[in-house]
N, C-alpha and C positions, 0 to 999 in steps of 0.2 A: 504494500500500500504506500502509496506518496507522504512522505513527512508534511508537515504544517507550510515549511515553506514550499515545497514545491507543490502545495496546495492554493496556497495563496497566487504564485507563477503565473500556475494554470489561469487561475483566475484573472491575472494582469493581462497576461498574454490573450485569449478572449478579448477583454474587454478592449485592448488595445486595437485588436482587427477589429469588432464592430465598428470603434470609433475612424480607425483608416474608411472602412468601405464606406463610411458615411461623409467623410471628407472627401471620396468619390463621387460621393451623389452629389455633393455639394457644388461638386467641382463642372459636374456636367449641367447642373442648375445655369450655375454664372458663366456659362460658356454659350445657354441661349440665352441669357439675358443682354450679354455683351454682345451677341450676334444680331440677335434683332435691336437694340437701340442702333447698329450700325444701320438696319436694312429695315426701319422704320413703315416703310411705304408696305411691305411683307407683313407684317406682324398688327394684328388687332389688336386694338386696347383690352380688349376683354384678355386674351391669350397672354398679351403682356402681366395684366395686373394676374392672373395665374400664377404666370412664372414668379413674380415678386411675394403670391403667399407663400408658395413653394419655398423660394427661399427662405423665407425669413422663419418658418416650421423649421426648416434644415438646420438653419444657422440654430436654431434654440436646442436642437436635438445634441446639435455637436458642441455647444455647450455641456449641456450637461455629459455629453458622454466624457467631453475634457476633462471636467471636475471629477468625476469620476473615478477617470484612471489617474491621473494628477494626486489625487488623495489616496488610492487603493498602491502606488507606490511610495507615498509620502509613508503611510501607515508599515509597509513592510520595510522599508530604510532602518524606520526608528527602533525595528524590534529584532532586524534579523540578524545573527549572528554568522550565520555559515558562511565562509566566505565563495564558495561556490555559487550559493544562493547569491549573494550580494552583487559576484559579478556575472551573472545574466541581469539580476535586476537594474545593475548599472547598463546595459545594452537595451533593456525595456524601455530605459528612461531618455535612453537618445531618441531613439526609435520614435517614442512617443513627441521629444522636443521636433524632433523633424517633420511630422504631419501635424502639429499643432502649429509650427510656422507657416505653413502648405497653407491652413485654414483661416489664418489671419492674412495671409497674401490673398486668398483666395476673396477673405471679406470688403478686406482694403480696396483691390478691384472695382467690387459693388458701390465704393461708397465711392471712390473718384471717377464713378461711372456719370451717377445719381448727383453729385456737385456739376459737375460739365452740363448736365442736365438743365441743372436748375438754373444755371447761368445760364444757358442759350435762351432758357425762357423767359427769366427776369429781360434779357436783350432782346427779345419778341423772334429771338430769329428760331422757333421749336415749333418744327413742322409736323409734331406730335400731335399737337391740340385741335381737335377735331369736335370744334363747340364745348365740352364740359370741359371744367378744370382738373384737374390730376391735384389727386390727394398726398400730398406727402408726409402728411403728420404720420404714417404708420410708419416711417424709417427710423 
């Protein structure tokens, strides 16, 4: 049977892939997002504001999953001794630093997408608006 901490691992390790394949979805989110504001004249408002609940569910999901593993290796640092265990969970922990930058690159994106945005439209030049105003309090 698996000792405590290669129980706990298991655990990290899990929860580390959910959180990767979900900074996958995220990542294919902001990839139509950033394609149709290019290709505007293609994309309905309706399919747009879609995409934008889409993301911003993603983005909350991959929060929490961050905090998650963020804490579930914070908690096995403080208590584990093996040095075996310690250095996989020192390789969890890159692992984990590496698609949590992937994920704030990924958001950062959205938001200098969503600025450029707002500036073409504050400059009237947002060939977007097609009679109603575009909500942006939910960003």
């Amino acid at each position: 049977p698996p000792t405590m901490g290669q129980s706990a691992l298991n655990q990290i390790s899990e929860s580390l892939l959910q959180y990767q394949r979900n900074v996958g979805i995220l990542e294919k989110i902001v990839h139509s997002l950033t394609s149709s504001s290019h290709n505007q004249k293609g994309t309905s408002f309706q399919n747009r504001q879609e995409l934008e609940l889409q993301y911003q569910a993603q983005a909350d999901v991959i929060s929490q999953l961050g905090n998650k593993v963020h804490k579930l290796i914070g908690d096995q640092k403080k208590s584990e001794k093996n040095v075996t265990i310690k250095t996989t969970l020192i390789k969890l922990e890159r692992d984990f630093d590496r698609v949590q930058k992937q994920a704030i690159m990924l958001q950062s994106t959205v938001t200098k997408m969503k600025e450029q945005q707002a500036a073409a439209a504050a400059a009237g030049h947002d060939s977007s608006r097609g009679g109603g105003s575009t909500n942006n309090s939910a960003y």
